[in-house]
C-alpha positions as CSV (number, residue, x, y, z in Angstrom):
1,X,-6.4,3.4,18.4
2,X,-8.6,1.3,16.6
3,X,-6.8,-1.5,14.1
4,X,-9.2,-2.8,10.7
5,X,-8.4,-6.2,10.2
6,X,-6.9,-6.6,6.0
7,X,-9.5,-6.7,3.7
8,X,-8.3,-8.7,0.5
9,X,-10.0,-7.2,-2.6
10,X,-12.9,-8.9,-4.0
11,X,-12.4,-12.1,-6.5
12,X,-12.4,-10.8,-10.2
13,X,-15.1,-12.4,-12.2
14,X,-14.2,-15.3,-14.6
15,X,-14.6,-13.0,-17.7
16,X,-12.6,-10.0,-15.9
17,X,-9.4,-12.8,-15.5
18,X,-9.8,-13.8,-19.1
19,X,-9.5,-10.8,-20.3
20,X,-6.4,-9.9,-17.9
21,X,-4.8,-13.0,-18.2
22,X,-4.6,-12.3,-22.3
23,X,-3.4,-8.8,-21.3
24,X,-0.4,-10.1,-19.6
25,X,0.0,-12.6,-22.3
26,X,0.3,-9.9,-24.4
27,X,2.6,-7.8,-22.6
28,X,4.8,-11.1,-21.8
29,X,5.3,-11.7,-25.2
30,X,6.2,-8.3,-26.6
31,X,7.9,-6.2,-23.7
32,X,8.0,-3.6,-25.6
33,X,4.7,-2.2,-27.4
34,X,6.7,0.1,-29.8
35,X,4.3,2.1,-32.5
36,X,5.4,1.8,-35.8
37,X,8.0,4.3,-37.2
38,X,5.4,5.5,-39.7
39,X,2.2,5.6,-37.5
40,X,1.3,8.0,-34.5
41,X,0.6,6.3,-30.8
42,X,-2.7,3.9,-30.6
43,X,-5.7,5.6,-29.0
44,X,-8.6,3.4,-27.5
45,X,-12.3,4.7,-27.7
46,X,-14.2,1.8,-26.0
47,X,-18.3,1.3,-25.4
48,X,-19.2,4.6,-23.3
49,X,-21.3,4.1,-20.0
50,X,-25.0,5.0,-20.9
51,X,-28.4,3.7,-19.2
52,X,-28.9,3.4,-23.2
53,X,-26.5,0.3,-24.6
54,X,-27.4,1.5,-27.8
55,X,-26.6,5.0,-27.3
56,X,-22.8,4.1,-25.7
57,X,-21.9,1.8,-28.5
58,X,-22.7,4.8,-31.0
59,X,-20.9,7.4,-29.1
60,X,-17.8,5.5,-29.1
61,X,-17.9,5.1,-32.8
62,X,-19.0,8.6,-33.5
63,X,-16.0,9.7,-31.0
64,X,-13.9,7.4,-33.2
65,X,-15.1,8.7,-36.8
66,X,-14.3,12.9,-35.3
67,X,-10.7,11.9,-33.9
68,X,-9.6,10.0,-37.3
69,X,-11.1,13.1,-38.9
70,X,-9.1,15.5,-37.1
71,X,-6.1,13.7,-36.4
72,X,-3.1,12.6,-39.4
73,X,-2.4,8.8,-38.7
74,X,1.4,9.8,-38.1
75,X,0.4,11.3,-34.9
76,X,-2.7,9.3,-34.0
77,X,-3.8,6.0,-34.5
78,X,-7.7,5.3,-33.5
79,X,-7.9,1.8,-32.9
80,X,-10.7,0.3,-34.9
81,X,-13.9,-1.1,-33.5
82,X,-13.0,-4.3,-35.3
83,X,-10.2,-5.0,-33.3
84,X,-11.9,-4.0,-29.9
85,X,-14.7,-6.2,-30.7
86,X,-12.5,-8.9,-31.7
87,X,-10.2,-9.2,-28.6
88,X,-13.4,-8.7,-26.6
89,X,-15.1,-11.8,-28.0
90,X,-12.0,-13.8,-28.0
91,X,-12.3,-12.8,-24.1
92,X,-15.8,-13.7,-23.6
93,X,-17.2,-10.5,-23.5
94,X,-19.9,-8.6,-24.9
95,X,-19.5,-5.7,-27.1
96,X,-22.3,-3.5,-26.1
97,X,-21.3,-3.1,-22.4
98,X,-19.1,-0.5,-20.7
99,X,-16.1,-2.0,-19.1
100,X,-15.0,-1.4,-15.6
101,X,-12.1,0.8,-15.3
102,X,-9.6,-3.0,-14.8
103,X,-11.2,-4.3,-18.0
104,X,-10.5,-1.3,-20.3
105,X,-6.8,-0.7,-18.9
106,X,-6.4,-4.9,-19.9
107,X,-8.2,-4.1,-23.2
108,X,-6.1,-1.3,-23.6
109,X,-2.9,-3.6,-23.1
110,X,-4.2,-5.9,-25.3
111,X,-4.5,-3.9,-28.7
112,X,-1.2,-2.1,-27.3
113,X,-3.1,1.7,-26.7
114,X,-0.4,3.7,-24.4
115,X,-4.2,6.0,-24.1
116,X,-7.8,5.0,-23.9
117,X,-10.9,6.8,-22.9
118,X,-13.7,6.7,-20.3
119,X,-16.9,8.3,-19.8
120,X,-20.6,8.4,-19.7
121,X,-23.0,9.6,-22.5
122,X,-26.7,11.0,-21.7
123,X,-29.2,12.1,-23.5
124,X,-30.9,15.4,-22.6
125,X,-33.9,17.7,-23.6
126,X,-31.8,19.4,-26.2
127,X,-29.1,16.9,-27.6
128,X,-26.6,14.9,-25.8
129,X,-24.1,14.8,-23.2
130,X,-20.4,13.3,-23.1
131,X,-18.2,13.5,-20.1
132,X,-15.1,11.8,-20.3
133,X,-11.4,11.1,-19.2
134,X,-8.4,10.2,-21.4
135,X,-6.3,8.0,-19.4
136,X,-2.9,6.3,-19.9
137,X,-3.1,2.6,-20.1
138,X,0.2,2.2,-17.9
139,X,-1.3,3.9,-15.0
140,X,-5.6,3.7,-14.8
141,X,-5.6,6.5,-12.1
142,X,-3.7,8.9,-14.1
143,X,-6.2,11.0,-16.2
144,X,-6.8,13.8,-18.2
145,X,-10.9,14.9,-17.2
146,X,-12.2,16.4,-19.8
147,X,-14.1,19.3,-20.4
148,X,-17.9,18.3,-20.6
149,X,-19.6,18.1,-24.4
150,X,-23.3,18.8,-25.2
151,X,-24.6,18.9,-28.5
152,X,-28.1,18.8,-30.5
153,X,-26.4,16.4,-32.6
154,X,-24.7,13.0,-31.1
155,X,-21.4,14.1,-33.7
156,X,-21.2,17.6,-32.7
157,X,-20.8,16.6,-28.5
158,X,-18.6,14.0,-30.6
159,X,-16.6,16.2,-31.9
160,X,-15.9,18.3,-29.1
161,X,-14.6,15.5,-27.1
162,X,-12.1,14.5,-30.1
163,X,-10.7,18.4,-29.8
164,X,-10.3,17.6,-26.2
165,X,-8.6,14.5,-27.0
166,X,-6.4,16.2,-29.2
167,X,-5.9,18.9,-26.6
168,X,-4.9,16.7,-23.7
169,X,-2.2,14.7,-25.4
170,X,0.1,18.1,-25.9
171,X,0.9,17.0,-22.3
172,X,2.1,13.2,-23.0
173,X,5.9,13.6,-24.0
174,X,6.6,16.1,-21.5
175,X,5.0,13.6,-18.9
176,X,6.8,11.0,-20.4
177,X,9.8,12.5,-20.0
178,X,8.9,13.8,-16.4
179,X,8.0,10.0,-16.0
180,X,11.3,8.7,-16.7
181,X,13.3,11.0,-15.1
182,X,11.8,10.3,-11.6
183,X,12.3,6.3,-12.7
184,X,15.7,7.6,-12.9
185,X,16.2,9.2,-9.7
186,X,16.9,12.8,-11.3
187,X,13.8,14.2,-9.5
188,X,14.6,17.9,-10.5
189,X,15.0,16.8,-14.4
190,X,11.3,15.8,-13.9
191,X,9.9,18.7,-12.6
192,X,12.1,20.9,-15.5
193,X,10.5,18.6,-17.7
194,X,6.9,19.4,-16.2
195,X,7.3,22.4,-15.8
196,X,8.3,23.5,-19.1
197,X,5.4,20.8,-20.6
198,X,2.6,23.0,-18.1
199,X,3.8,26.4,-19.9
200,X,2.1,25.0,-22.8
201,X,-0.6,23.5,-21.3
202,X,-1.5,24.8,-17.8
203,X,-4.4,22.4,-17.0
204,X,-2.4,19.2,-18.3
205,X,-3.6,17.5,-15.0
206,X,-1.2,13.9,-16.2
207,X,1.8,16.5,-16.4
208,X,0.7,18.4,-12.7
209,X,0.6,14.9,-11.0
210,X,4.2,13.9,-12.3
211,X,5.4,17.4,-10.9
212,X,4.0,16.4,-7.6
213,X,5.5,13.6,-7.7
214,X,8.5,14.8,-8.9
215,X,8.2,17.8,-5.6
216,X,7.0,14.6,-3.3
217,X,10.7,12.7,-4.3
218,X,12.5,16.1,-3.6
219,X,11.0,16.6,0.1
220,X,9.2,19.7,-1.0
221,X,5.8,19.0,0.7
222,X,4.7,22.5,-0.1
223,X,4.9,22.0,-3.2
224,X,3.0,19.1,-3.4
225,X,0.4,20.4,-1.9
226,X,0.0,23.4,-3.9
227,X,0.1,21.4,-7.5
228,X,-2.0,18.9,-6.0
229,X,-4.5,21.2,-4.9
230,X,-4.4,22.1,-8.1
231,X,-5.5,19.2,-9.6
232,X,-7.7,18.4,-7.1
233,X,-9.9,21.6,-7.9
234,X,-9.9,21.1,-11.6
235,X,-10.5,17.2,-11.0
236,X,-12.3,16.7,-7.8
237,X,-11.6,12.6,-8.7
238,X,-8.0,12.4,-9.8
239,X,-6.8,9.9,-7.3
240,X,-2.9,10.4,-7.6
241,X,-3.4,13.5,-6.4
242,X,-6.0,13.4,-3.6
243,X,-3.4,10.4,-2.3
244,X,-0.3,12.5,-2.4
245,X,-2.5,14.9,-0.4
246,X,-3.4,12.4,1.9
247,X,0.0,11.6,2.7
248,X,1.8,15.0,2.9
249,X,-1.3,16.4,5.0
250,X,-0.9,13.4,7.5
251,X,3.0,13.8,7.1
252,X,2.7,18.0,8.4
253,X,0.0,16.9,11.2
254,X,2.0,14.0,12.8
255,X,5.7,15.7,12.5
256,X,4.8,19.2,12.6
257,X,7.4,21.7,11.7
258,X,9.4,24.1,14.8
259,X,6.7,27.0,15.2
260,X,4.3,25.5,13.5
261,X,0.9,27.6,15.2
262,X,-2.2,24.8,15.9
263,X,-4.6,26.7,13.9
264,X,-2.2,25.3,11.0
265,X,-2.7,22.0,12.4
266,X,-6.4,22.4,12.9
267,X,-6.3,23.4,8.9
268,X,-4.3,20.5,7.9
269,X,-6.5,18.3,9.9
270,X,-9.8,20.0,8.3
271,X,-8.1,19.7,4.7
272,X,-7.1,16.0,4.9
273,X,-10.7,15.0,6.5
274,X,-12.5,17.0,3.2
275,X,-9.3,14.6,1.4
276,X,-10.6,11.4,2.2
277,X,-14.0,12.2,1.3
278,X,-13.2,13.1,-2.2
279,X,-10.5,10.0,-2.1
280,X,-13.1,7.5,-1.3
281,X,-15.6,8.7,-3.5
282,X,-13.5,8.8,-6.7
283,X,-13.9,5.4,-6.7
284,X,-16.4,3.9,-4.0
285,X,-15.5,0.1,-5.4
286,X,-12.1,0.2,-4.8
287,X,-12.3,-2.3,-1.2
288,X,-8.3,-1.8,-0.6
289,X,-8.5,2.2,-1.5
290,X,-11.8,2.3,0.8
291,X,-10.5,0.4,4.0
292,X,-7.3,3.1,3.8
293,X,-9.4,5.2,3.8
294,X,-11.2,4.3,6.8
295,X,-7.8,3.7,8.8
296,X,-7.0,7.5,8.0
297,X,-10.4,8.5,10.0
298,X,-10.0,6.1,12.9
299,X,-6.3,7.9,13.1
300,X,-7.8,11.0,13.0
301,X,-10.3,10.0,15.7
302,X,-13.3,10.3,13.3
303,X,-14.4,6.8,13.1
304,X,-17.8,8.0,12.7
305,X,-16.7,9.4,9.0
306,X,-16.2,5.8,8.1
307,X,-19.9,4.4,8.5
308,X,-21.3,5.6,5.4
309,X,-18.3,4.5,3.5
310,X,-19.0,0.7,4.5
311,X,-22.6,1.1,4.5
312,X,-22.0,1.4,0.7
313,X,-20.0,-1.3,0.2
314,X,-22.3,-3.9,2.0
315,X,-25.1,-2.2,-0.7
316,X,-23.3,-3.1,-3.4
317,X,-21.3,-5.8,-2.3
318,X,-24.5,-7.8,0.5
319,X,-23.0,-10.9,2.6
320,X,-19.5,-10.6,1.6
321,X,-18.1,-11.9,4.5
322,X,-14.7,-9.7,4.6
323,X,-16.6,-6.5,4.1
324,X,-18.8,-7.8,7.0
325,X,-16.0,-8.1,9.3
326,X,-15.0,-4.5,8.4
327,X,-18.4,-3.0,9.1
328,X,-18.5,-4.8,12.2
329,X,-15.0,-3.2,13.5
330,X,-15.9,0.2,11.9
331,X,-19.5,0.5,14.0
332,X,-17.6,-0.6,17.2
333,X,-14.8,1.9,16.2
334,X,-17.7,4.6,15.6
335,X,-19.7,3.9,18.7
336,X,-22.5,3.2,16.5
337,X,-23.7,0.1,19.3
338,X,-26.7,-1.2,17.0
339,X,-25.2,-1.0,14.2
340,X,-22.3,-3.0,15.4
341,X,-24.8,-5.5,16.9
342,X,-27.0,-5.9,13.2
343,X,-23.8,-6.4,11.0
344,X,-22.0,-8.3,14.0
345,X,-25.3,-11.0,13.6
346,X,-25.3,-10.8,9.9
347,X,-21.4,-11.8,9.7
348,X,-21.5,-14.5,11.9
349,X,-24.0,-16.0,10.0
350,X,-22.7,-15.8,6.8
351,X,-19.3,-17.4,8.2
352,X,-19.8,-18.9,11.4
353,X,-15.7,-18.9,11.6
354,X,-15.7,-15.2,12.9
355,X,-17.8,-16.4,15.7
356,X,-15.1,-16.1,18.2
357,X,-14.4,-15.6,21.6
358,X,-13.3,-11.4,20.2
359,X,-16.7,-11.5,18.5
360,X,-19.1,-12.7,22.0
361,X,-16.6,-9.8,24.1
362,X,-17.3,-7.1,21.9
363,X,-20.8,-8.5,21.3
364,X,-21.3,-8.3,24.8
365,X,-19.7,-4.9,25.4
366,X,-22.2,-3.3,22.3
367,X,-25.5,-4.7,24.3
368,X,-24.0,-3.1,27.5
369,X,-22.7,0.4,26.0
370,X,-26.7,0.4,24.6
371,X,-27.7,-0.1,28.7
372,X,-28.9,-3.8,27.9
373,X,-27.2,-5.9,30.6
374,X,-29.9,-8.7,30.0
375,X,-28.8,-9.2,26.3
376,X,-25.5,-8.6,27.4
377,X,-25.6,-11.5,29.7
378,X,-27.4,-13.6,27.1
379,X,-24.6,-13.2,24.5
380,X,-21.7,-13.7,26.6
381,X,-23.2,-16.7,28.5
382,X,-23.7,-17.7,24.5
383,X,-19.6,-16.9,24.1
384,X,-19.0,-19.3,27.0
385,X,-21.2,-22.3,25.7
386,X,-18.0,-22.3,22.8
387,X,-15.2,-20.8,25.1
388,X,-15.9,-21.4,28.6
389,X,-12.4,-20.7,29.9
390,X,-11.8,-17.3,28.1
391,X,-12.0,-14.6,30.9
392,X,-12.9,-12.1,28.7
393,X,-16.1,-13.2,28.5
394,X,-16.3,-14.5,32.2
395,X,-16.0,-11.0,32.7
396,X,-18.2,-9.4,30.6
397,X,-20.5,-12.2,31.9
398,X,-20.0,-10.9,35.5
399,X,-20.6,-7.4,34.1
400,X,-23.7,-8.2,32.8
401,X,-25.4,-10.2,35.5
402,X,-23.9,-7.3,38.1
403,X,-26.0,-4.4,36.1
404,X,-28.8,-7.1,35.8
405,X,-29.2,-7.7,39.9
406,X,-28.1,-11.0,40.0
407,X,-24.9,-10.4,42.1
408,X,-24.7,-14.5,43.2
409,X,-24.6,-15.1,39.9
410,X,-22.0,-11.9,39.1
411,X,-19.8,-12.9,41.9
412,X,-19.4,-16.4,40.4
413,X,-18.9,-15.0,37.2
414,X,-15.9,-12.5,38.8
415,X,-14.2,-15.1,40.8
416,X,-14.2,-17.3,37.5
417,X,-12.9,-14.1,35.6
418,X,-10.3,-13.8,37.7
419,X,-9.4,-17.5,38.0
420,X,-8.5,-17.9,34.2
421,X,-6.8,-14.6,33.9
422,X,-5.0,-13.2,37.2
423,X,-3.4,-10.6,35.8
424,X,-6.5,-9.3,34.8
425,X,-7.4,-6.0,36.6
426,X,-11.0,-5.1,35.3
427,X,-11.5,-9.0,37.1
428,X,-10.6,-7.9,40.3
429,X,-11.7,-4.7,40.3
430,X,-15.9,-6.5,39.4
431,X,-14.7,-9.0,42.2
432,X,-14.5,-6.3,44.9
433,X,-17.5,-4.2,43.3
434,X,-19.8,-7.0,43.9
435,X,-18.1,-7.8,47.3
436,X,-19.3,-4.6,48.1
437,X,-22.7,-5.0,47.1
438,X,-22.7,-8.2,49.0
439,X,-21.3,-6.8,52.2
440,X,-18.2,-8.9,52.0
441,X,-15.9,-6.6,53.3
442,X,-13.2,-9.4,54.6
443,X,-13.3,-11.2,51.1
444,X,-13.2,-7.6,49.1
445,X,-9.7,-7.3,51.3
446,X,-8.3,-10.2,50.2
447,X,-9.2,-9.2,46.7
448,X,-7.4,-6.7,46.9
449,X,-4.8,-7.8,48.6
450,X,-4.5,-10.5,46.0
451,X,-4.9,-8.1,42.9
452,X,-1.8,-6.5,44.1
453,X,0.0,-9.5,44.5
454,X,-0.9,-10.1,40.9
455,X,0.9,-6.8,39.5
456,X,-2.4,-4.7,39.5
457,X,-1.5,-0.8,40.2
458,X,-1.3,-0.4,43.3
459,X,-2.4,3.3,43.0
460,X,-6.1,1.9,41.5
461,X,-6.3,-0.2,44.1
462,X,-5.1,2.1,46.6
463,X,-7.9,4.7,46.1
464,X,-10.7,1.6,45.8
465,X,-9.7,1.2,49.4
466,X,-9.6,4.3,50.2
467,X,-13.0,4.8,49.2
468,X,-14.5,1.5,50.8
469,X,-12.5,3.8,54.2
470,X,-14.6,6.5,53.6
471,X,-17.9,5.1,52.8
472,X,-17.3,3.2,56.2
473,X,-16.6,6.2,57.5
474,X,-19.6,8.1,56.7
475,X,-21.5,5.3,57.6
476,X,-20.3,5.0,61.7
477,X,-21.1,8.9,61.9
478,X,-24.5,8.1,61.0
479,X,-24.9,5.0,62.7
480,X,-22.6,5.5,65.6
481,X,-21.8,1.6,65.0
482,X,-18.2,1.0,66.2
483,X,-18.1,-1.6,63.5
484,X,-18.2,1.0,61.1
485,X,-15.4,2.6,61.9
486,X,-13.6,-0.4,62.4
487,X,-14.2,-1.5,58.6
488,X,-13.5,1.9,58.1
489,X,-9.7,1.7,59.6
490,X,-9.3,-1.3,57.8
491,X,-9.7,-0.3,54.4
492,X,-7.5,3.2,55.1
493,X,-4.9,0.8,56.9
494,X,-4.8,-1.3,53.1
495,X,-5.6,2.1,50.9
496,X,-2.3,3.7,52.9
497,X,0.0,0.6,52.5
498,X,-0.7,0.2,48.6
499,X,-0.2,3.9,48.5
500,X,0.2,6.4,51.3
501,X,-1.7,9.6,50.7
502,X,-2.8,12.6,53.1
503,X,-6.6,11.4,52.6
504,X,-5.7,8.0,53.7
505,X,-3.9,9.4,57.0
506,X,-6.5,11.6,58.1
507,X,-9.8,9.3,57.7
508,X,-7.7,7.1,59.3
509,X,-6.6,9.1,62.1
510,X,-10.1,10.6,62.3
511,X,-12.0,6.8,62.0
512,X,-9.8,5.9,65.0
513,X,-10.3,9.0,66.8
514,X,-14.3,8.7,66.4
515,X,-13.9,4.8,67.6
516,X,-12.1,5.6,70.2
517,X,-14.3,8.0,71.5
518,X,-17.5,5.5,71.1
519,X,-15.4,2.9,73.0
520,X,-14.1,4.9,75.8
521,X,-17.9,6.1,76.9
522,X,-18.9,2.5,77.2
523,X,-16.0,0.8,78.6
524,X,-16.9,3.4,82.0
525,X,-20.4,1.9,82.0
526,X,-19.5,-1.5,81.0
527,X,-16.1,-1.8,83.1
528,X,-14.7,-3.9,79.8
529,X,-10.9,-4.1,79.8
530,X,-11.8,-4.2,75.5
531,X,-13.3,-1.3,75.4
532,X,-10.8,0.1,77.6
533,X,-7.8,-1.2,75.4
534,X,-10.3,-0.3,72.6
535,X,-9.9,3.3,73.3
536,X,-6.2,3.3,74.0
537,X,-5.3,2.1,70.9
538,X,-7.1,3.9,68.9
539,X,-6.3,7.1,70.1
540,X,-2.8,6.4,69.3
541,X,-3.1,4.9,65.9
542,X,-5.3,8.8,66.0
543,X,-1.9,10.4,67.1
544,X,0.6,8.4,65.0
545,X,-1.7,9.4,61.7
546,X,-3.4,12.6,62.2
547,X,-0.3,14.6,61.5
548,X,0.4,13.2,58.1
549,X,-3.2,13.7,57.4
550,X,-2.9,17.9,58.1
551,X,-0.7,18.3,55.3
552,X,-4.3,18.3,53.0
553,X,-6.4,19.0,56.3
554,X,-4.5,21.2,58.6
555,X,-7.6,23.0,60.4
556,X,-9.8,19.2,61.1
557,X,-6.4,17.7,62.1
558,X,-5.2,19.9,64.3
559,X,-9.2,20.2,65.8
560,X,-9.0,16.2,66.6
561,X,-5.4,16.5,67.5
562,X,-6.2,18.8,70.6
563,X,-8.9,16.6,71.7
564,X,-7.6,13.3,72.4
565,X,-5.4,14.1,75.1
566,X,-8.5,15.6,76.6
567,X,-9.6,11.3,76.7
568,X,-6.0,10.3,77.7
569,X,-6.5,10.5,81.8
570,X,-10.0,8.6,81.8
571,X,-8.8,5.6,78.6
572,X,-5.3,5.5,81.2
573,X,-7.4,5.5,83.8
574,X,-10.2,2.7,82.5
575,X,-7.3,0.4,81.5
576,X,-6.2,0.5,85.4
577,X,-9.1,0.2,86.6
578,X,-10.2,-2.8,84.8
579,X,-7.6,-5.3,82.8
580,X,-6.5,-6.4,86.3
């Protein structure tokens, strides 16, 4: 599984700490932001987000004017625009411009609002447009969405959304109450609490969330999924939920219950994918929310959900060298080779530091999974220039000049792989594959002979071996070359001592069979004692293996088994004849 390095959030603004620092000033001083005996709870209505400045700076006043209108000042206090303005240019801020969603939860704090409200107003072809959110300045991602306003008139959508206001705080004492039970430990308090709060107000989405949570303390993941569904279809961006979603989802798929059917796990995986989609794009500038997001898919083995999610961030966030490094591991992560390779350049020149000997590896690896062992070679032979003893790259190096044809050049490369690192299999195992290309059967033996010394499995090496025996073996049937076979019994000698296996025994009893018969027809025309001897003892390493070997190949065994003592008289008889 694939690991994303931490991603620290991005540095707040000068104005965005100002603002922030006064907030915790604020709550320093006076732990306790208490409303006034007499008065209702504070309620914030800051500049709306509009393409208009104009337009979102009237909107919050004309919100303002309907909810003072509507509301007795024992149960609601509007905070006026003179003390928003105030604190904001004591801040450094403007007053025409939205906040971001940190600024307006400080602001919030600082003119002591327990709710304050977000949203966007538009202007259409018939009047205007207000979607909005109250939220609850102790908690930004716990909000009430509310239902979207259009009006001909800029007071009547106004209006609508100071009803909706109205509407959506029935919920905050029952929440309240849920809220401090579960600070409190007594779990099912809070969900009595909720639930009797929800009988008055069955979309109070604030309320719904402390229920889950109140379901999530009491181990009742059912539960929590079904209220959080809930909220999830009413408020497709109500973070608290979609998390506690993401959490019990991957809870049921990793520790799935006694009976538990895999279509059920299929579902749960499907759901918690569909999840993280909504989760990351309630709020796409949220870095920390983002990059657990992405660990989530790589866990899920969907890396390749990730890439648009960091493609984003670089848009909005270009040469930030921490979202760079995340991209980089996400493309790798997603197999997405050129994409790795453009944001793998771009990183390392924005911070040279990340140029490590990691970065040339992978670098490498990307120009060789896109079947480009010439920039392959280039860019780990660049890795070397800086770190010329890491046998990563001396690998990858090797790998790269070996798909390139240069197999001098590979060979070095291997033998300098292996040399830094010899406990390094992929080293040996490029050693003996360019061996082989070379024709450098004795030195691929001691490679392997030597990887096995070096704690390499013996049962990889065993079947290299083995199939260096066989090729060998192929070869003398065709070429009828003794020295063929004689490589052949070699190799199967080393494949069977690193690990003994039927295949091994019979190529080896049928490469020795097949040399002795070459040898024993020409030591009678020859009269060589070594050709003679030859025969002899081939025939018996035939005898001593053949057996073994027809356990897997009964019917060719057996064949080969019957013939050799049909060469015994004339190999006894050639060895009497002439080693005199």
């Amino acid at each position: 599984m694939f690991t994303v390095l931490e991603v620290k959030p991005l540095k707040a603004s000068p104005r965005v700490s100002g603002l922030v620092l006064i907030a915790l000033l604020v709550i320093t001083a006076s732990p306790a932001l208490a409303q006034s005996s007499r008065t209702g709870e504070r309620v914030m209505i800051p500049t709306l987000q509009s393409s208009d400045k104009t337009l979102g700076v009237q909107a919050a006043e004309a919100i303002r004017d309907q909810l003072q209108k509507q509301t007795n000042i024992r149960d609601v206090v509007v905070v006026p625009k003179a003390d928003i303005n105030n604190s904001l240019q004591s801040s450094g801020y403007p007053t025409t411009e939205a906040l971001a969603p940190g600024d307006a939860k400080a602001l919030a704090t600082l003119v002591r609002a327990p709710q304050y409200l977000e949203g966007t107003v538009t202007k259409t072809p018939t009047g205007y447009k207000i979607d909005s959110r109250l939220i609850i300045s102790r908690d930004m991602t716990k909000g009430q969405v509310l239902p979207s306003a259009q009006g001909a008139k800029l007071d009547d959508a106004a209006d609508q959304v100071a009803r909706a206001i109205k509407d959506a705080r029935r919920q905050l004492p029952a929440e309240e109450a849920c809220h401090n039970a579960i600070a409190q430990g007594k779990y099912q308090e809070a969900v009595a609490a909720a639930r009797q709060g929800l009988a008055g107000y069955p979309n109070a989405n604030i309320l719904a969330v402390c229920l889950a949570e109140a379901y999530n303390n009491l181990k009742m993941p059912d539960s929590v999924v079904a209220v959080a569904e809930r909220v999830r279809a009413s408020d497709p961006r109500n973070i608290p939920a979609l998390q506690m979603l993401t959490t019990t989802y991957r809870a049921r798929i990793d520790s799935p219950r006694p009976g538990v059917a895999p279509a059920r796990l299929s579902s749960d995986t499907t759901e918690l994918l569909k999840v993280l989609g909504a989760l990351a794009a309630a709020d796409p500038t949220n870095i920390k929310l983002i990059q657990n997001v992405i660990n989530e898919y790589a866990q899920l083995k969907h890396p390749e959900q990730a890439v648009p999610l960091v493609r984003d961030l670089l848009q909005t966030n270009p040469g930030d060298p921490q979202l760079l490094n995340l991209a980089w591991l996400v493309y790798l992560n997603a197999k997405d080779y050129q994409g790795a390779i453009d944001v793998g350049n771009e990183m390392v020149r924005v911070d040279t530091a990340t140029a490590t000997a990691d970065y040339y590896t992978r670098l490498a690896a990307a120009y060789s999974a896109l079947n480009q062992p010439q920039k392959a070679a280039e860019a780990a032979a660049l890795g070397l220039r800086k770190f010329p003893n890491d046998p990563n790259l001396q690998l990858y190096n090797g790998q790269a000049l070996y798909k390139a044809g240069q197999l001098q050049l590979a060979l070095d490369a291997a033998k300098k792989a292996v040399a830094a690192n010899p406990k390094n299999p992929p080293g040996y195992f490029l050693l003996a594959t360019v061996q082989d290309s070379l024709n450098q059967y004795d030195d691929l033996v001691a490679t392997l002979q030597n990887a096995k010394n070096n704690g390499v499995d013996p049962g990889a090496l065993s079947q290299l071996a083995l199939k260096q025996g066989s090729d060998a073996y192929k070869a003398g049937t065709a070429s009828k070359d003794r020295a063929d076979f004689q490589r052949a019994i070699k190799f199967l000698q080393l494949s069977d001592q690193l690990q003994t296996s039927a295949d091994a025994k019979f190529l080896l009893g049928a490469s020795a069979f097949s040399l002795g018969q070459s040898a024993v027809n020409d030591a009678n025309d020859k009269r060589s004692c070594d050709l003679a001897r030859m025969a002899r003892d081939a025939f018996n390493l035939a005898l001593i293996n053949l057996p073994a070997g027809g356990q897997k190949y009964p019917n060719e065994a057996a064949q080969l088994l019957r013939a050799i003592p049909q060469f015994t008289p004339a190999v006894d008889n050639e060895v009497k004849r002439f080693c005199k």
